[in-house]
C-alpha positions in Angstrom: 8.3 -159.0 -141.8 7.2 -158.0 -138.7 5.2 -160.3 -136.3 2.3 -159.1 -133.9 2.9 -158.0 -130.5 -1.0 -158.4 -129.3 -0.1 -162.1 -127.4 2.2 -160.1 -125.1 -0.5 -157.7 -124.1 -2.9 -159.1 -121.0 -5.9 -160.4 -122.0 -7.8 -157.4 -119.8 -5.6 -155.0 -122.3 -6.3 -157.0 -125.3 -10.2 -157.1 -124.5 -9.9 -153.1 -124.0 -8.5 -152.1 -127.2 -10.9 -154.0 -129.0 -14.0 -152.4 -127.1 -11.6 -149.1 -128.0 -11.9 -150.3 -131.7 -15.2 -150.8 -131.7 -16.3 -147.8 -130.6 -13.8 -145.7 -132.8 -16.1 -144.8 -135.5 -19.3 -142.4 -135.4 -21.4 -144.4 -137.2 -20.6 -147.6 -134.7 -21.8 -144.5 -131.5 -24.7 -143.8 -133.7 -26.0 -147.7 -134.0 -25.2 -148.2 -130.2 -27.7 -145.5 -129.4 -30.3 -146.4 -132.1 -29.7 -150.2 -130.2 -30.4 -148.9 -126.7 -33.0 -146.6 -127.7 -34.7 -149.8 -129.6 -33.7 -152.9 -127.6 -33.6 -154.6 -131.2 -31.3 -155.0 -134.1 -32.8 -154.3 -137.5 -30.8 -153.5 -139.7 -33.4 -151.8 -141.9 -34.2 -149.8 -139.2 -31.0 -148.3 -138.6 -30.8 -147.8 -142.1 -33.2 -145.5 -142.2 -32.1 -143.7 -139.5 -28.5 -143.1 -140.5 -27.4 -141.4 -143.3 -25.5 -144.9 -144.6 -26.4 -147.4 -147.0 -27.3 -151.8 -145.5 -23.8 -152.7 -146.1 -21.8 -150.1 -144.3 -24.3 -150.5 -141.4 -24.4 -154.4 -141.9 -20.4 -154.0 -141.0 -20.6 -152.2 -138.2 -22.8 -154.2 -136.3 -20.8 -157.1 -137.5 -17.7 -155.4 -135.5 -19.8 -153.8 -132.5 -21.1 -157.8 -132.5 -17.6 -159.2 -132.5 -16.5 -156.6 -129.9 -19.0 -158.3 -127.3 -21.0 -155.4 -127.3 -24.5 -156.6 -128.7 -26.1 -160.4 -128.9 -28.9 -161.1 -131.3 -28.8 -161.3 -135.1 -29.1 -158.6 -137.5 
C-alpha cells in the first residue's frame, strides 16, 4: 500500500493545493460569489439560488470552510 507524500510538501504548497481544491468545483465558485455578494452564510439562501439541493450545498461550504476561505456558521 502506498503511503502519502503530502508531509514532504512545504506547508506554503500544502496550504495552496487545498485552496486549489477548494475552489475546483463550480458549485464551490458559485457559493463564494453568492458569499461576497451577501456578506452571510445561509444556507437556505444559497439554496435557492443554485440549482442544488441543502445537502450538496451544505458540503460545499463545509469544504470552502475547512479550506480557510469563509468563518461563520452555516
Amino acid at each position: 500500500m502506498a503511503t502519502p507524500k503530502t508531509g514532504e510538501f512545504t506547508q506554503k504548497e500544502q496550504h495552496l493545493a487545498a485552496f486549489a481544491k477548494a475552489i475546483s468545483h463550480p458549485a464551490r465558485i458559485a457559493i463564494l460569489k453568492i458569499l461576497a455578494e451577501q456578506n452571510e452564510c445561509i444556507c437556505g439562501k444559497i439554496v435557492d439560488v443554485l440549482p442544488l439541493a441543502q445537502s450538496p450545498v451544505s458540503q460545499h461550504l463545509k469544504d470552502l470552510k475547512n479550506a480557510g476561505l469563509f468563518d461563520g456558521t452555516f
